[in-house]
C-alpha positions in Angstrom: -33.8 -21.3 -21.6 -35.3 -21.4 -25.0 -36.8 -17.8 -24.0 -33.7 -16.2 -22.5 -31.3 -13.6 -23.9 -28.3 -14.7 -25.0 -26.2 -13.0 -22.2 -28.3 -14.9 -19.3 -28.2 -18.1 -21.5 -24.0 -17.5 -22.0 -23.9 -16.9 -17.8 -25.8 -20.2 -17.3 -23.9 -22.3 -19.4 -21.0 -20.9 -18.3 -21.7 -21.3 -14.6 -23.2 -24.9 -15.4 -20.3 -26.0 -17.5 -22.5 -26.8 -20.4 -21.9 -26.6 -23.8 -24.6 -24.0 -26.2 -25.9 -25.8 -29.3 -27.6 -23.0 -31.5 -28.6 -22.4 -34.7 -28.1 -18.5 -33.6 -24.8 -17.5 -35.1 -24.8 -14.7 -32.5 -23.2 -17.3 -29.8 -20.3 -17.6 -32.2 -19.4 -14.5 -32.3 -19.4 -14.0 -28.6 -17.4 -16.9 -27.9 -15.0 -14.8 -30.2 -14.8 -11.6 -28.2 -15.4 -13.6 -25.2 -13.1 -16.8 -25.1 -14.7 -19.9 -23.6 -16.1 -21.6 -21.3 -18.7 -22.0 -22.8 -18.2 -23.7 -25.7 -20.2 -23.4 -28.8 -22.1 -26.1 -31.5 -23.1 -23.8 -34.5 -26.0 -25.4 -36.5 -25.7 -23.4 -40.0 -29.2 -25.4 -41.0 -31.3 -22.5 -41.7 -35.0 -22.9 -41.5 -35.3 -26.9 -40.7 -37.6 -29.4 -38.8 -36.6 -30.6 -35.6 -35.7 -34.1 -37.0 -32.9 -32.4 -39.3 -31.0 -30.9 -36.5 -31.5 -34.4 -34.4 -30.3 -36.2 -37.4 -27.4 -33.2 -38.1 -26.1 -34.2 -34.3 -26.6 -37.8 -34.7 -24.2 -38.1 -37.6 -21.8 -35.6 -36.3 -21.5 -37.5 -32.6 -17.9 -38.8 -32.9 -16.8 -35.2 -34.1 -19.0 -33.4 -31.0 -17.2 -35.7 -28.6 -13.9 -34.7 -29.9 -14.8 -31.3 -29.4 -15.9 -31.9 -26.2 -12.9 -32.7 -25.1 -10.5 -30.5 -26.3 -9.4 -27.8 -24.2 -8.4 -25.3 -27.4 -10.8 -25.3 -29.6 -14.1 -23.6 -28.7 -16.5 -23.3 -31.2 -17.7 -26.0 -33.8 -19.7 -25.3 -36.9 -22.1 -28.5 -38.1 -23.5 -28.0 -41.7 -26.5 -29.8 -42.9 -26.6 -33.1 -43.5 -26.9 -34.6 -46.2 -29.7 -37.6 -47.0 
């Protein structure tokens, strides 16, 4: 899906129940207009290597899965990490 427009990547994670982790604030504003499913993990990292957003996820697990499992919020914004 990394090549797909956002509107076929929103229908598939919708349909698949999956959550959209971005670093495309353009999902976040959908999910705005459009409600959710699908929910939405912002990465406001900016221009990064891959290891940054793996290590921006890795530190932020315990908050994702309480996202994950609330049924009112839909969007979550992870900053950078700091190290």
């Amino acid at each position: 899906m990394d090549r797909g427009d956002d509107e076929g990547i929103w229908q598939y994670a919708k349909q698949k129940g999956f959550t959209i982790v971005s670093k495309d604030a353009d999902f976040i504003h959908r999910s705005f207009l459009h409600g959710f499913p699908p929910k939405v993990i912002y990465l406001a990292l900016g221009n990064c290597p891959t290891r940054a957003v793996e290590q921006t996820l890795r530190d932020n697990l315990d908050l994702i899965l309480e996202f994950q499992a609330s049924e009112e919020k839909s969007c979550l914004t992870l900053p950078p990490t700091m190290r």
